[in-house]
N, C-alpha and C positions, 0 to 999 in steps of 0.2 A: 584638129577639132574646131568648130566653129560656133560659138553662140552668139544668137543674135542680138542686136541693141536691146531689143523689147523684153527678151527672157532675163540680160541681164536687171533690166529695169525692175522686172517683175521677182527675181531673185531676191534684190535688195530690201523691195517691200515685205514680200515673204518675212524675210528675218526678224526685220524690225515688227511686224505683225505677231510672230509667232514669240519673242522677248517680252511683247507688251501683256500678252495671254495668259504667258506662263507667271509673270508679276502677280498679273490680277489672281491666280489661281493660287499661290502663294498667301497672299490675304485674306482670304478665304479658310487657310488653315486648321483647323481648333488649337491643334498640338502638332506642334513639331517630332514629337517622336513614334508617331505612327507609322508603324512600317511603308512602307513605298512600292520596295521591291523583297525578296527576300533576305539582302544583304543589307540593305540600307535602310535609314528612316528618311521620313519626308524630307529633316533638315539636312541628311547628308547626302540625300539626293540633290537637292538644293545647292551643295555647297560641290557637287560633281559638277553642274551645270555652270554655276560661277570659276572652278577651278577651268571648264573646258573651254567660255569664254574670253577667260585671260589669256589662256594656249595660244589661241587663233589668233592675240594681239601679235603674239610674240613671232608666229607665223606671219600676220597678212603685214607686218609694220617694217620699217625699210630704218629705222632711228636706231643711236644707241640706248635707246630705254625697251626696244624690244627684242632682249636678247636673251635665250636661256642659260641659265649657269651650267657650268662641268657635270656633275649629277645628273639636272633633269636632260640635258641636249644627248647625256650618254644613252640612256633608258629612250629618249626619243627613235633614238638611230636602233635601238636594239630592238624596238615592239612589234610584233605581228598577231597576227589578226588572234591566237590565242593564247596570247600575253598580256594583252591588253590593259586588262585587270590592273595590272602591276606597273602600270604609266598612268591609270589612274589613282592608285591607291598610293604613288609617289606625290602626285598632285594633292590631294589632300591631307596627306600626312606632312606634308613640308612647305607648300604655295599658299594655300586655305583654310587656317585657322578657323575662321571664321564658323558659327552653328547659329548666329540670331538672323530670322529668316528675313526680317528688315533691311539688314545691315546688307545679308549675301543678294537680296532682290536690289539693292542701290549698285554695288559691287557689280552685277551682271548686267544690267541694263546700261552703268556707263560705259563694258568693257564692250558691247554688242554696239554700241555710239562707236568708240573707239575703232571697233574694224570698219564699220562702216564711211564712215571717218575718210581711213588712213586709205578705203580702197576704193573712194569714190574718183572719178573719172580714167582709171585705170584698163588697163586692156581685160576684159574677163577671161582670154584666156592666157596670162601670164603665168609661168608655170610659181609653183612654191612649194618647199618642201613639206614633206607629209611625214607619217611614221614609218619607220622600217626602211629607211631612203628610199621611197617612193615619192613621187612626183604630182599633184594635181593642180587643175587650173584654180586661179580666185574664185571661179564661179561655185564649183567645185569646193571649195574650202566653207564659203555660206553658206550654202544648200546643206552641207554635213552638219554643219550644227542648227542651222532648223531643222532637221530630223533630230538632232537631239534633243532640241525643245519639246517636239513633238512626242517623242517616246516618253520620256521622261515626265510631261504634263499628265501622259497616260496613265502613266504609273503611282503618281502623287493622285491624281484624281481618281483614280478605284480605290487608295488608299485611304481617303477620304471621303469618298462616295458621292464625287459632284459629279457632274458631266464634263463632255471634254471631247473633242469635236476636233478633225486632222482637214485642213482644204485638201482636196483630192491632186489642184494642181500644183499647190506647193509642197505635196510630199513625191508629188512626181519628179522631182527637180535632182529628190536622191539619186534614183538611178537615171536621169541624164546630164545631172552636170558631175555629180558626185562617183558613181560608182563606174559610168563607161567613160569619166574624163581621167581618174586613176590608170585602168586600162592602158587609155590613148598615150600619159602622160609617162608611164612605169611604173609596175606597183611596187619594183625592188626587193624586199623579201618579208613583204605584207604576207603572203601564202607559201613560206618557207617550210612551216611548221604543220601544213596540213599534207595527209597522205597522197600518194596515186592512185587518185579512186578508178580508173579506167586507163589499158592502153591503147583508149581509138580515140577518134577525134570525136568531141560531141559538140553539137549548134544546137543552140537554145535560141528561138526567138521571142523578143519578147517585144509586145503589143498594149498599149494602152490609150483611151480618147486625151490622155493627155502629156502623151510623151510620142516621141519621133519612131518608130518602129526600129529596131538594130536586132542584131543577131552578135550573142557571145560566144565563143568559140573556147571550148579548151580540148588541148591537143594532146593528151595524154602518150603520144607520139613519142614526142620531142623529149631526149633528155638533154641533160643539163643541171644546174646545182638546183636543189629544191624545186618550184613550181615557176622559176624565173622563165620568162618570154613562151609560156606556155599556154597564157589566157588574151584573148585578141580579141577584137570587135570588125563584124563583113556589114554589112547591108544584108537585108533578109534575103533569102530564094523558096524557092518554093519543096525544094527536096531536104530545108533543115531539118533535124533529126525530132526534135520536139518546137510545138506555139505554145505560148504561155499566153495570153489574155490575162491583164490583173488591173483590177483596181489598188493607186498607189498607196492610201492607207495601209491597206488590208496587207498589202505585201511587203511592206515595211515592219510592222510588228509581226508580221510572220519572220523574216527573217532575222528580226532581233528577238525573236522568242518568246514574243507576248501573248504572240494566239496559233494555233495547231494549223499545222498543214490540211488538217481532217475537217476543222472548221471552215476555212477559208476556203476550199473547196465544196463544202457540203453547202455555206449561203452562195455561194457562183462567183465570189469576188477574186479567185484565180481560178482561171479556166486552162487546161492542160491535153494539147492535142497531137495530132502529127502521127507520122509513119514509126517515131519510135519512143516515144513515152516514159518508155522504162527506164531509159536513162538519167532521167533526171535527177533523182535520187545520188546517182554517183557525181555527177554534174556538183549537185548542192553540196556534197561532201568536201567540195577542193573550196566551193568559190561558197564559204559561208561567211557568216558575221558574226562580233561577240554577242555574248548574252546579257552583258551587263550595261 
């Protein structure tokens, strides 16, 4: 996998961009216990994004102050994609005390310092581990948590009712450094847990003004334990089985569950074509995201 000087460049800004935003939106507050999302209030949304910032220290940081204890590094290694839950709700029940939105916006901004920090001049695609011993680049490790700035400001901001606004190229970053650098890198048993939604191979490509065109592949073929060495990345062709056209926003809180597949389709912001279409559906089924 390959990123370039400039995406790395533009990566870093991203984060630190999308950290400063979500502060500001933080302040803006009334009450901290305004719902958020359904499970959460603002400040414990708040204090998810602080618990997830400190994660990625302990991920991107190379010292002995960035190391997780027995507990959390066990639940690390154990999590997939729907588990999740429960490597977050470890984080906050035992890393994150913290609920005053002041204190958790200082806490988040110097830990977002911190990786920044610890992974400035570094190769962007050095691999590091992930959950479920999966594998992704640094690049990859940023980009995932300004998507989660990003979702997450979403979700505070309708719960307060400000506005809230995603750059389109910096949420494009999710699925090219983030989700096809896991891929490239090993997801391990990230998709352990999700069924065999098809036994043929399905190619999805997927197309955006600001991402690199790829084609994902799952091979519902192959067996093997769980969904291990079964989801792959080609270059487009022209006989893929479904094009996807999406605006990165849009497809982002789609697949984290923010906004309807029926929506996102109905404004144009994911366009869905090709010789076989129907598949997709079984496609999303293997390769989805948490909801939380």
């Amino acid at each position: 996998m390959h990123v370039a000087p400039g995406k790395w460049v533009e990566a870093r800004v991203a984060l630190r961009h999308a950290a400063n935003r979500f502060a500001e939106l933080l302040s803006a507050v009334p009450d901290p216990e305004v719902p958020a999302t359904r499970s959460w209030s603002v400040a414990q949304t708040a204090a998810h994004m602080a618990s997830l910032a400190w994660a990625c220290t302990t991920i991107a940081g190379t010292g002995p102050d960035a190391t997780r204890d027995d507990v959390l590094d066990k639940q690390f290694g154990a999590t997939n994609v729907d588990n999740v839950r429960d490597f977050n709700d470890l984080l906050l029940r035992q890393y994150v005390e913290e609920r005053d939105l002041a204190a958790l916006t200082d806490q988040l901004l110097r830990d977002v310092t911190t990786v920044l920090e610890t992974t400035d001049g570094r190769d962007p695609t050095e691999a590091v581990d992930w959950l479920g011993g999966s594998r992704l680049p640094l690049a990859g490790l940023l980009a995932h948590l300004t998507n989660e700035l990003h979702i997450h400001g979403w979700d505070i901001a309708r719960g307060i009712r400000a506005p809230w606004t995603i750059p389109p190229a910096d949420a494009g970053m999710f699925f090219e450094l983030f989700l096809l650098g896991v891929i490239h890198f090993g997801y391990g048993g990230l998709l352990d847990s999700t069924p065999r939604a098809s036994r043929r191979r399905i190619t999805v490509q997927f197309r955006s003004r600001y991402t690199t065109p790829a084609t994902i592949v799952l091979d519902g073929s192959l067996d093997g334990p769980g969904n291990r060495d079964r989801v792959t990345v080609e270059a487009p062709r022209p006989d893929n089985d479904v094009r996807l056209s999406f605006h990165p926003p849009s497809l982002n809180l789609m697949l984290f569950g923010r906004l309807s597949a029926a929506r996102v389709a109905l404004t144009g912001k994911v366009v869905v074509w090709g010789p076989r279409p129907w598949l997709l559906p079984a496609f999303l089924r293997t390769l989805h995201m948490p909801n939380n």
